[in-house]
C-alpha positions as CSV (number, residue, x, y, z in Angstrom):
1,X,47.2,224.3,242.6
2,X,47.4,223.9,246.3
3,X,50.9,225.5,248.2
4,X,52.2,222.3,248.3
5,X,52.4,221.8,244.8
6,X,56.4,221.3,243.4
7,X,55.7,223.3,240.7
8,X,55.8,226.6,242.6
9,X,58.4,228.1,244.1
10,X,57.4,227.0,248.0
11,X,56.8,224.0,247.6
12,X,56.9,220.4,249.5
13,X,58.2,217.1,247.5
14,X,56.1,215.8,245.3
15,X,56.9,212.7,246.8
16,X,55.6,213.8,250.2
17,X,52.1,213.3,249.0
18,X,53.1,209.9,248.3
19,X,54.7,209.0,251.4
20,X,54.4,211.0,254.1
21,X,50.6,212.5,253.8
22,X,49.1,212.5,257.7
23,X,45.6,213.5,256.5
24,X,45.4,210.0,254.1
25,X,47.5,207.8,256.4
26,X,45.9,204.7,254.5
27,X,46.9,205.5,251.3
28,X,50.3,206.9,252.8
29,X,51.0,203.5,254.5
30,X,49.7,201.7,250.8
31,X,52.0,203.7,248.6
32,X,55.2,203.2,251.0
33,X,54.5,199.3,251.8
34,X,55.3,197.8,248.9
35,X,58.4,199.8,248.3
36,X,60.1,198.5,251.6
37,X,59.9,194.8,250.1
38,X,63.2,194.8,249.0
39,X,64.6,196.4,251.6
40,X,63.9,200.3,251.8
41,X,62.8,201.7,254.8
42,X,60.0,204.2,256.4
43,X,62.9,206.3,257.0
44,X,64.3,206.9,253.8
45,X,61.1,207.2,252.1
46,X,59.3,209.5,255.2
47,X,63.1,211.4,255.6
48,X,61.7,214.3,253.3
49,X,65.0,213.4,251.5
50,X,64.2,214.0,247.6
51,X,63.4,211.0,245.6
52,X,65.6,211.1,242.4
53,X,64.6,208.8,239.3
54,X,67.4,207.7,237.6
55,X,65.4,206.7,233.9
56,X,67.8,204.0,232.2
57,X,68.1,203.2,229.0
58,X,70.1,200.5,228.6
59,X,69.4,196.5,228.4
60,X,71.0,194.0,226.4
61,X,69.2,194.9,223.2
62,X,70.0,198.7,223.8
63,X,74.0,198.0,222.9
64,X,74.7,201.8,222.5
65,X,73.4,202.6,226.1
66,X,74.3,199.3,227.9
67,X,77.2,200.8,230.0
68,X,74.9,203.0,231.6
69,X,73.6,199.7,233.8
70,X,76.6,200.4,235.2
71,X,76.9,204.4,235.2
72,X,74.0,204.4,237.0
73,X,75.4,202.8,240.2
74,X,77.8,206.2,239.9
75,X,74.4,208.4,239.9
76,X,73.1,206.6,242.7
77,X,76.0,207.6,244.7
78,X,76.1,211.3,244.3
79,X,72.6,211.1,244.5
80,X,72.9,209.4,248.1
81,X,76.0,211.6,249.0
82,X,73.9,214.7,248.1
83,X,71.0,214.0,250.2
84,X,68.5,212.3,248.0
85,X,67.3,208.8,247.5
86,X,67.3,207.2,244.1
87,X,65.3,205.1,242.2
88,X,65.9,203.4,239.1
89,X,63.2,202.6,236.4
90,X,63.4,200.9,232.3
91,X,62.3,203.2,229.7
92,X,61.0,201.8,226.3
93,X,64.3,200.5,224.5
94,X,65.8,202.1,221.4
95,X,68.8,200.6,219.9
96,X,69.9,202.5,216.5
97,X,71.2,199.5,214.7
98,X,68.8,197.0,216.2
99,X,65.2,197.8,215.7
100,X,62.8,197.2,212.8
101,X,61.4,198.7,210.9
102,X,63.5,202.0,212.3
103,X,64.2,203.2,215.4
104,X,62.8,206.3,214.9
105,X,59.0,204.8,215.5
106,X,60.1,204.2,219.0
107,X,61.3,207.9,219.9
108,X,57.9,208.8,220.3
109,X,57.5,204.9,222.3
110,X,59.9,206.3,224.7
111,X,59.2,209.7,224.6
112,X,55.5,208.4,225.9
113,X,56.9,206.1,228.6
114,X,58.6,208.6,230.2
115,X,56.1,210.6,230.8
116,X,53.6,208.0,232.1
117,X,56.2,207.2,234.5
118,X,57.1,210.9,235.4
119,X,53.6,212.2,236.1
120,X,52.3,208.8,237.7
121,X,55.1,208.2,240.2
122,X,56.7,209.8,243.0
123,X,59.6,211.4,241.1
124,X,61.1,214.6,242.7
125,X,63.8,214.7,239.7
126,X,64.7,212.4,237.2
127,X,68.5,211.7,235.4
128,X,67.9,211.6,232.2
129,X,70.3,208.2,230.6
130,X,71.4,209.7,227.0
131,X,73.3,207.9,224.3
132,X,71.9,206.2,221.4
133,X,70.7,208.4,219.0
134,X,66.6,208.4,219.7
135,X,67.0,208.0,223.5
136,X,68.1,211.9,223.8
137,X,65.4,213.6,222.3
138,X,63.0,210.6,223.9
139,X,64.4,211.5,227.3
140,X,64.2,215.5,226.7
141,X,61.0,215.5,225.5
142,X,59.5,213.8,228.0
143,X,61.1,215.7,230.9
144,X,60.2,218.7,229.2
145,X,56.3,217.6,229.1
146,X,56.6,216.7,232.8
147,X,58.7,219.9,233.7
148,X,60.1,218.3,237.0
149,X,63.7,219.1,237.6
150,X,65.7,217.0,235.2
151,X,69.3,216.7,234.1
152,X,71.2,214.3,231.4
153,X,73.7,212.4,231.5
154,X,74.9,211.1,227.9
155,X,76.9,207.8,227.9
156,X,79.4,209.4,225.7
157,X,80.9,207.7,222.0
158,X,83.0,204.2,221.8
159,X,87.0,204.5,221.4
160,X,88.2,205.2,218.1
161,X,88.3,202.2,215.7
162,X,90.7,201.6,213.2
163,X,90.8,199.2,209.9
164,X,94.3,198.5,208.2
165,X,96.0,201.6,210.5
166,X,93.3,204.1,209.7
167,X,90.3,205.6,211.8
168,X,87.2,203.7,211.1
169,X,84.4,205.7,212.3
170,X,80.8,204.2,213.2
171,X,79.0,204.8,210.1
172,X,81.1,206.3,207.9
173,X,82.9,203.0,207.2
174,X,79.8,201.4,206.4
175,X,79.2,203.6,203.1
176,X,83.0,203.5,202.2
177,X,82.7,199.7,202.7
178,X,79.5,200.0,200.1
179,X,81.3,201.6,197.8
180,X,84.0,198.7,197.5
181,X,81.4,196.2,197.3
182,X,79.9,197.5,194.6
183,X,82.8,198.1,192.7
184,X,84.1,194.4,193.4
185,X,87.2,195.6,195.4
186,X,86.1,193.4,198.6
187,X,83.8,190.5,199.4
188,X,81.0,190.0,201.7
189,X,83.5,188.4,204.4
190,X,85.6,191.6,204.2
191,X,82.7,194.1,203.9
192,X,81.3,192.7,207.7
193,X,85.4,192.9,209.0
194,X,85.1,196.4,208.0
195,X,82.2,197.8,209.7
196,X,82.7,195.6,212.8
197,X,86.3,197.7,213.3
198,X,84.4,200.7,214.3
199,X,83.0,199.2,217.3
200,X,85.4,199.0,219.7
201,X,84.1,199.5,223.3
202,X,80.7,200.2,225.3
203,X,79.6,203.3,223.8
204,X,77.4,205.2,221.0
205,X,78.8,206.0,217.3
206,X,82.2,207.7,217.8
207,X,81.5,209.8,214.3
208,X,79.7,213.3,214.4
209,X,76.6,211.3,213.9
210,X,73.2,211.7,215.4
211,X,74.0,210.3,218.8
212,X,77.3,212.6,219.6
213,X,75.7,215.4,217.7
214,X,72.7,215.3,219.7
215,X,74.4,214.6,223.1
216,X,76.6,217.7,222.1
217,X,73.4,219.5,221.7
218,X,71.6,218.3,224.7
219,X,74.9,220.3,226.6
220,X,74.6,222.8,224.6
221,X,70.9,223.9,225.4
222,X,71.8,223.8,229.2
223,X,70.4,220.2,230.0
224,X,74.0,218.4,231.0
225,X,76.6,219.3,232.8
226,X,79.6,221.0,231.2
227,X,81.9,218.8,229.4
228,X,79.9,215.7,229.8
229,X,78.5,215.1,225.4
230,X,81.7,213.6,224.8
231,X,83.8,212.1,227.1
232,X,84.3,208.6,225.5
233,X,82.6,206.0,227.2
234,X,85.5,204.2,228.9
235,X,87.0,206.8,230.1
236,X,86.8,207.3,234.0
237,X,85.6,210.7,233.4
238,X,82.9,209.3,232.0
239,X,82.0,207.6,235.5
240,X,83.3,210.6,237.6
241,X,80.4,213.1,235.8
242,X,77.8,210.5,236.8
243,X,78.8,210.7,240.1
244,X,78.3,214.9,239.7
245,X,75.3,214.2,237.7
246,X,73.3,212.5,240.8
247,X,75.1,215.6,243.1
248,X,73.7,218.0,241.0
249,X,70.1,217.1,240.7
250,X,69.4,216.6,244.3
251,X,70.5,220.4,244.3
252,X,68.0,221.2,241.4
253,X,65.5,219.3,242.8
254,X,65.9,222.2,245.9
255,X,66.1,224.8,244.0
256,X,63.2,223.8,241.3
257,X,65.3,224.7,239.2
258,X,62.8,222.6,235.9
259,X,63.3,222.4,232.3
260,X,61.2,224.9,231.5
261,X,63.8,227.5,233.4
262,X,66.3,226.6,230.8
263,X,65.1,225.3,227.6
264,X,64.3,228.6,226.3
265,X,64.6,230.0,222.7
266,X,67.7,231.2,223.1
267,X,68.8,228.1,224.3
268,X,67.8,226.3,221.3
269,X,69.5,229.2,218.7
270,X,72.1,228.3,221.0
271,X,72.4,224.7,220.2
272,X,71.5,225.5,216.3
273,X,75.0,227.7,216.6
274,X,76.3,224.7,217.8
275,X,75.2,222.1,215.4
276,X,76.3,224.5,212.6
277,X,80.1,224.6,214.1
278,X,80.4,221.0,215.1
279,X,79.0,219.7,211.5
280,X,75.7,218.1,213.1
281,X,73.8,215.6,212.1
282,X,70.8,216.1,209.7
283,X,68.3,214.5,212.1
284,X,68.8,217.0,215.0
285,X,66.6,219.7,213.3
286,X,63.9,217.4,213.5
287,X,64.4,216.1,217.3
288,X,65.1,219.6,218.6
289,X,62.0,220.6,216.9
290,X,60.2,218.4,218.8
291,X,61.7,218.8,222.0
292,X,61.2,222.6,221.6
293,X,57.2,221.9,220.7
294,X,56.9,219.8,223.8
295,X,58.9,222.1,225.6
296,X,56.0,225.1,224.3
297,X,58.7,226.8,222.7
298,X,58.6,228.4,219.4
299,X,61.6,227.0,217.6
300,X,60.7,225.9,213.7
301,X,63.0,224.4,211.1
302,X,63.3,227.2,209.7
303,X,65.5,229.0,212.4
304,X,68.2,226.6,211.5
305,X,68.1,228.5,208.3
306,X,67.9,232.1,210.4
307,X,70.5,231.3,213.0
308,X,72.9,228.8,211.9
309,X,73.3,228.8,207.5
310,X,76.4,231.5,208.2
311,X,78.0,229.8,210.9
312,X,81.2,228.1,210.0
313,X,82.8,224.7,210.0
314,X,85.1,224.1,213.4
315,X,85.1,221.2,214.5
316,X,87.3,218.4,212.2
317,X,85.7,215.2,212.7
318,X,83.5,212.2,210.8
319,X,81.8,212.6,208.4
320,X,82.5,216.3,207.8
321,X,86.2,215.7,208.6
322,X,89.0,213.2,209.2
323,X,88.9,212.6,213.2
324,X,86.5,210.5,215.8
325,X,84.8,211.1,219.0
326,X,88.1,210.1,221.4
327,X,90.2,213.5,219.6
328,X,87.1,215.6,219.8
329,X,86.8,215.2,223.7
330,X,90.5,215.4,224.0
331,X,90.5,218.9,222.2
332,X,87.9,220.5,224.5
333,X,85.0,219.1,223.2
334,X,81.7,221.3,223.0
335,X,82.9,223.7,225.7
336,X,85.7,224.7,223.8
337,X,83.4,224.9,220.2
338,X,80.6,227.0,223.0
339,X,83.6,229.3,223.9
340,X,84.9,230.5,221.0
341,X,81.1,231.0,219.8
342,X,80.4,232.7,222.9
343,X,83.4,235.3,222.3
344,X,82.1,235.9,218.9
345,X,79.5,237.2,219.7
346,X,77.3,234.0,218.1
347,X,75.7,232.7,221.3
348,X,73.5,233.9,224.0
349,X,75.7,233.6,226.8
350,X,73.0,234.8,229.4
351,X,70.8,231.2,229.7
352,X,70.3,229.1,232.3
353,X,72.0,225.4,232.7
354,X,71.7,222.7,234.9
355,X,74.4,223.5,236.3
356,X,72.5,227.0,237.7
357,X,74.7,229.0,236.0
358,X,74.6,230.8,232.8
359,X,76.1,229.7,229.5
360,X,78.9,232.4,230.1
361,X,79.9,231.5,233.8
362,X,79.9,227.7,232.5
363,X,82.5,228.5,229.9
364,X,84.6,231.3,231.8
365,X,88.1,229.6,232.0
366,X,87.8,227.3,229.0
367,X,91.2,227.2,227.7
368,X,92.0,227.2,224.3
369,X,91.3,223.9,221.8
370,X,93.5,222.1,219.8
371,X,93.3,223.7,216.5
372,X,94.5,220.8,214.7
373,X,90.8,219.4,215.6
374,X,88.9,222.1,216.5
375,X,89.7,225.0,214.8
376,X,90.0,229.0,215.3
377,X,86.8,230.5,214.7
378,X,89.1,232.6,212.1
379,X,90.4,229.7,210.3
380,X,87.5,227.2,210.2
381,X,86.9,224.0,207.8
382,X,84.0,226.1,206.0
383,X,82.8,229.2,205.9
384,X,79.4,228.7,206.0
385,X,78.2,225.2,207.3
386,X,74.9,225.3,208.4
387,X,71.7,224.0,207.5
388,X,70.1,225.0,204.1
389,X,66.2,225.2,204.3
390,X,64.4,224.2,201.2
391,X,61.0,224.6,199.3
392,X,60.0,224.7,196.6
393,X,56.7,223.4,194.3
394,X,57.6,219.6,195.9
395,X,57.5,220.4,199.2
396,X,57.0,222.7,202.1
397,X,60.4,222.1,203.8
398,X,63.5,219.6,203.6
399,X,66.5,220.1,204.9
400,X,70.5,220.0,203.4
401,X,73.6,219.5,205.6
402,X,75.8,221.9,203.7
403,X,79.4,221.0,206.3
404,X,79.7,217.5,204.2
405,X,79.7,219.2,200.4
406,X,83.3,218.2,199.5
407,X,85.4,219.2,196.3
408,X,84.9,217.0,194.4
409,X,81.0,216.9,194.5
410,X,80.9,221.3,194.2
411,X,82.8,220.3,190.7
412,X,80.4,217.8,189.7
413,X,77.4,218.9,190.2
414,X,77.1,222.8,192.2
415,X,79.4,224.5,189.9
416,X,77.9,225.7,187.0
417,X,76.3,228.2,187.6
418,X,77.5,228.0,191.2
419,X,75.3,226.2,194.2
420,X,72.9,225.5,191.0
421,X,72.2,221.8,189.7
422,X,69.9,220.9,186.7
423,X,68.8,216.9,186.0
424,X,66.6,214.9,185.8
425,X,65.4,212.6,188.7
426,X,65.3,208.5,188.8
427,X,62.3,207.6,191.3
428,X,62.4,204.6,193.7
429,X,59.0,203.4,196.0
430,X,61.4,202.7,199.1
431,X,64.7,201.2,199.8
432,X,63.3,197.3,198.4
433,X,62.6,199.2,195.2
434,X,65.8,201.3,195.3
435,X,68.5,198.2,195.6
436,X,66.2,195.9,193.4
437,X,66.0,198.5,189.8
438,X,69.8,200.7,190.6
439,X,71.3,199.0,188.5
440,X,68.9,198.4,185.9
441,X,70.4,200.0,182.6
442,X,66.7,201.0,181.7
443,X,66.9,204.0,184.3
444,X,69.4,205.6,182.2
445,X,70.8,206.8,185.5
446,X,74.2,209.2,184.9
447,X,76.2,212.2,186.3
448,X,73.0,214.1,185.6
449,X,70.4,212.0,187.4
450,X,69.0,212.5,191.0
451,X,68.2,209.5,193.0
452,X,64.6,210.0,194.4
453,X,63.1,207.7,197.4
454,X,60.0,208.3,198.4
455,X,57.1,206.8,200.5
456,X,59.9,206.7,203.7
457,X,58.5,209.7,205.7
458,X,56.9,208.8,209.5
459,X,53.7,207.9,207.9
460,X,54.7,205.7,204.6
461,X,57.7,203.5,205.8
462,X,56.4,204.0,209.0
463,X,58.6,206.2,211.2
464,X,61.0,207.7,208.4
465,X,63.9,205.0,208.1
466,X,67.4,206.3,207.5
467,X,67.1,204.8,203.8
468,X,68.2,208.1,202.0
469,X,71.8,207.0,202.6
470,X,71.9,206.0,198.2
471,X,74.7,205.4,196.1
472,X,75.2,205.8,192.7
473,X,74.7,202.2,190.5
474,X,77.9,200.1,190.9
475,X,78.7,200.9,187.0
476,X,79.0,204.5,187.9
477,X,81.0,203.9,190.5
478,X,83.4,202.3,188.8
479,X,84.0,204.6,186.7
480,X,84.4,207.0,189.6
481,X,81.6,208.6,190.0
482,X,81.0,208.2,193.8
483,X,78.2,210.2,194.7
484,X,75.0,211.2,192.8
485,X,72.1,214.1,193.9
486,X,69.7,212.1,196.5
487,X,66.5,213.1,198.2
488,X,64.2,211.9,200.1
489,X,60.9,212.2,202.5
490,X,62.7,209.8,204.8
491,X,66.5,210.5,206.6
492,X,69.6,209.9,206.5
493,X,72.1,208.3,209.6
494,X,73.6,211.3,211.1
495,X,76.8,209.2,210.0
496,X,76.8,209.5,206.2
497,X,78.6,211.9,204.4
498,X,75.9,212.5,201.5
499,X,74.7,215.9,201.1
500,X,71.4,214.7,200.5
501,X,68.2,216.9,200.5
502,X,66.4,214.8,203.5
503,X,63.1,215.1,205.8
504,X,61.1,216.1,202.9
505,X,58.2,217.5,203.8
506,X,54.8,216.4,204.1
507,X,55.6,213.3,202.7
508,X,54.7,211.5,199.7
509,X,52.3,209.2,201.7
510,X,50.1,212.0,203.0
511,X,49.9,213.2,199.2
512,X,53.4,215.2,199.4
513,X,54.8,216.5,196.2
514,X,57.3,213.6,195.9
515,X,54.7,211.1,195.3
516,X,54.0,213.1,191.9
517,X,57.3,212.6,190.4
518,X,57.6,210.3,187.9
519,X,61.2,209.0,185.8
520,X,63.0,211.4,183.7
521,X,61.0,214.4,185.2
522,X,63.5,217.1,184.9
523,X,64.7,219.2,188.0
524,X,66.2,221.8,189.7
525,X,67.7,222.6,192.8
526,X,69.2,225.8,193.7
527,X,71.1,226.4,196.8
528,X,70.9,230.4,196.5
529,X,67.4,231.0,196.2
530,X,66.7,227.8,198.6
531,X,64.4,226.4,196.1
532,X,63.8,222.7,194.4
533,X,61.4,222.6,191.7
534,X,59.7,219.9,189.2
535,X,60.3,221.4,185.8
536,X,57.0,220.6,184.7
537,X,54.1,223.0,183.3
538,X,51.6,223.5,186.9
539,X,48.8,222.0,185.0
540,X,50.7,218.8,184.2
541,X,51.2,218.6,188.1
542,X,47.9,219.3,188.9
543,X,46.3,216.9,186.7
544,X,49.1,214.1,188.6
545,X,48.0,215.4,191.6
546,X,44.2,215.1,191.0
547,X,44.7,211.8,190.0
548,X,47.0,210.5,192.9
549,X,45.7,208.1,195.2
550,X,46.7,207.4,199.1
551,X,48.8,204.2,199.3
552,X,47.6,201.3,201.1
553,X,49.3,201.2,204.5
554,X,50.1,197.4,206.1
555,X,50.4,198.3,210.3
556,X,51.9,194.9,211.5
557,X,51.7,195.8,215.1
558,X,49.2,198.1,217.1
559,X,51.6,201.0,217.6
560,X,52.5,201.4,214.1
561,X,48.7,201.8,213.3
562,X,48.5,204.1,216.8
563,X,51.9,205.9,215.5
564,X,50.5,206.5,211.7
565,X,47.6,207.8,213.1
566,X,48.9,211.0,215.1
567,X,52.3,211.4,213.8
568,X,53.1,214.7,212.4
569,X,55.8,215.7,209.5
570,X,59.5,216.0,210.1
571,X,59.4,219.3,209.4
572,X,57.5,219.8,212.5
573,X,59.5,217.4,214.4
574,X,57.6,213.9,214.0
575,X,56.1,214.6,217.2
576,X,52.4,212.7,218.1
577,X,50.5,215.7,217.2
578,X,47.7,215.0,220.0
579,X,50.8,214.7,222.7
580,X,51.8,218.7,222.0
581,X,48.5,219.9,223.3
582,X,50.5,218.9,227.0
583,X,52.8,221.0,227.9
584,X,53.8,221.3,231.5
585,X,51.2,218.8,232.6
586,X,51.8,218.6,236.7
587,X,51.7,222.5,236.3
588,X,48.7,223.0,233.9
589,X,46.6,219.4,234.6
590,X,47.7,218.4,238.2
591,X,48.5,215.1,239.8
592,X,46.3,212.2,238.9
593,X,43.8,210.4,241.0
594,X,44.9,208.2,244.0
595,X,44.9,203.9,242.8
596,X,42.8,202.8,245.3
């Protein structure tokens, strides 16, 4: 790579070679004509001033992320105050709530976008526009492909909501609210009221879901500034760190200070430490997988076993606990959960952060949290709230958030013998099949049944829907049984409560173990050896498996047959398998050819 190249240490602008190039002035004057037609000049563009990207995420159909229209006009000024010029650009939409079939086909979308607009464009750094749960590990993985200095700024969680003088947390109100639809306690009328009270300002879930959890680990691998995963979205905080956002990457940018300087291994045991402590949604193994593979570093699912299964419960909030986003940020947020980690001994406090200091110079200072919310490392919510890793003669690896086992679902069904459960399971073909047959007396489905959904994975629904989010049939309920045993090859929203084995895989549409199960089949899951088996002789599954056939897949649109084609398991991260191969593309491919 020639001297001039960004990706070594001395280094001119990328965006030099765009605009200011004397050896190609007709391609210089090409590239910078255009951009003056709405009223930039020569002088910005030839100042050698750094060209910041500000990638935004929000639009009208991108609810969660819509307030960052607005955020970005903060990022523009600290950009502009800090030396550097900014330019803003749309990124693939993702919108949680919005999208069919799931949102989690776009991650990839966005993820691709990104990059295309990273690598082809004059972009010295980018600001990464966080929120909504898909469009962090979108934005992360594609700035970590790119490996041009890169920083995010998450939009932070809506206010509290409240039904009838009670939180109502994004998510969690929704199962509650199935519950008492099922049991005939409220009507459809009622139902909608309910869930519409936890939406109560610009903003992402304000639960521990995936789009706080994630945020929360985005800071905690080094890629935001300190303090800035949950500061609700209303708050003028919330503008005041996108004004040090754009200050701060026009430093980076001088430094070259990249993503590949801080997204490190360490970093990511560090953000499994914290996923562990803040009670994390069961998605994030699989996005922090991926961000790690396109990153080039070697961080596996299984590491959330190594690193974080021991570490306890400490932060108090939805679904794990009682509180919401606004008390979270208002007890210290994830610096104070980092701080107490970091004084025992649980993180590595010598990485890198945007902020180009280390973990342990970030957090030196942090004064002590509430302990109503988040507590003392000594007197956590659980002892042991990680991840559990699973196998077993179904699968290769699922996953099984441990932080939301309550009481009264230990009693029923992991007490005897302890962390031990013995059924039988009650199959379903997808989420269609599930709510059309759960009630159907004919499954026989009691205290002693696991609910199995299967053909839901990235490949079979396509995309791996959050459709593992089952509840017992409405006759059980009503006779207070609220919760049953679920699993799944597809996930679960970050939001629910279930301690559900999820992210099964491979998947039953690939020819995953799932797909053999049939009704009645008798199982067991055991939480101390880490193991789920079929109790079934191995030459009765073999002869099922011999005789299995590959569903027939219907792609209604081309990147759902493009997607299926080159999408990899959870367990590896969902990633587009063939888009691993490029990792630090400007460093190891070079810029691309000139348009004209």
């Amino acid at each position: 790579m020639a001297e001039s190249d960004q990706t070594k240490r001395a280094f001119r602008l990328r965006s030099e070679r765009w605009f200011n190039d004397p050896t190609d002035p007709g391609m210089t004057s090409l590239y910078i004509e255009r951009m003056l037609n709405f009223g930039m000049t020569r002088a910005e563009l030839q100042s050698g001033r750094p060209i910041i990207g500000i990638a935004q995420t929000g639009s009208d159909i991108a609810p969660c992320n819509r307030h960052h229209i607005a955020l970005a006009e903060r990022v523009k000024a600290g950009i502009r105050d800090a030396g550097g010029v900014p330019l803003e650009f749309p990124v693939h939409p993702v919108q949680e709530t919005l999208k069919r079939p799931t949102a989690a086909l776009d991650r990839n979308l966005q993820y691709l976008s990104l990059v295309e607009i990273l690598h082809g464009y004059p972009m010295d750094g980018v600001v990464l526009t966080m929120g909504c749960d898909k469009t962090t590990p979108a934005q992360l993985m594609g700035a970590a492909t790119v490996n041009i200095p890169a920083i995010g700024l998450s939009g932070g969680p809506m206010l509290d909501g409240y039904w009838k003088g009670r939180l109502a947390g994004s998510g969690t109100i929704v199962w509650e609210a199935r519950k008492m639809l099922a049991a005939g306690e409220i009507d459809n009328d009622t139902f909608i009221e309910m869930v519409a009270a936890s939406a109560t300002s610009v903003g992402h879930c304000s639960t521990m879901g995936t789009a706080l959890s994630m945020n929360s680990l985005a800071e905690a691998v080094g890629m935001s500034l300190t303090g800035c995963a949950a500061i609700p979205s209303p708050y003028r905080q919330r503008g005041q760190i996108a004004y040090e956002t754009g200050r701060r990457i026009v430093e980076m940018v001088e430094a070259n200070l990249r993503p590949s300087d801080i997204m490190t291994k360490k970093a990511f045991e560090n953000a499994v430490a914290v996923a562990s402590a803040i009670g994390a949604s069961s998605n994030c193994p699989i996005h922090m997988v991926a961000i790690a593979r396109h990153m080039g570093v070697d961080h596996t699912v299984e590491d959330w076993q190594r690193v974080g299964a021991d570490i306890p419960l400490l932060v108090d909030c939805q679904p794990a606990g009682r509180f919401l986003g606004e008390a979270f940020y208002r007890a210290g947020g994830v610096p104070a959960v980092m701080k107490q980690l970091l004084d025992a001994g649980l993180l590595h406090g010598d990485v890198m952060t945007v902020t180009g200091r280390t973990v342990a110079e970030n957090l030196a200072g942090i004064p002590a949290p509430d302990p109503e919310v988040i507590r003392p490392l000594a007197k956590p919510m659980k002892e042991r709230a990680g991840f559990v890793v699973l196998s077993g003669n179904l699968f290769d690896n699922a996953v099984m958030k441990i932080s939301v086992i309550d009481k009264a679902f230990r009693d029923r069904f992991l007490s005897n013998p302890p962390d031990v459960f013995e059924g039988k399971v009650a199959v379903f073909e997808g989420p269609e099949d599930y709510h059309a047959r759960l009630d159907d007396p004919a499954l026989g489905i009691d205290e002693k049944t696991v609910l199995v959904i299967r053909n839901c994975g990235p490949v079979g629904y396509p995309g791996a829907a959050e459709v593992v989010n089952m509840q017992p049939p409405a006759a059980l309920i009503k006779r207070g049984v609220g919760a049953l045993p679920t699993m799944g090859d597809g996930r679960q929203s970050g939001t629910s409560g279930s301690p559900s084995i999820l992210n099964v895989s491979p998947e039953a549409a690939v020819g995953g173990g799932l797909a053999l199960l049939r009704d009645g089949d008798p199982i067991r899951i055991d939480l101390n050896t880490r193991k789920v088996d079929v109790l079934i002789p191995a030459e009765e599954l073999a002869a099922r498996r011999a005789a299995w056939k590959a569903p027939e897949l219907l792609n209604r649109t081309p990147w759902e047959e493009i997607y299926r084609n080159s999408v990899g398991s959870l367990g590896t991260g969902g990633c587009l398998e063939p888009a691993t191969l490029y990792l630090n593309i400007l460093e190891t491919r070079g810029e691309s050819r000139h348009n004209h």
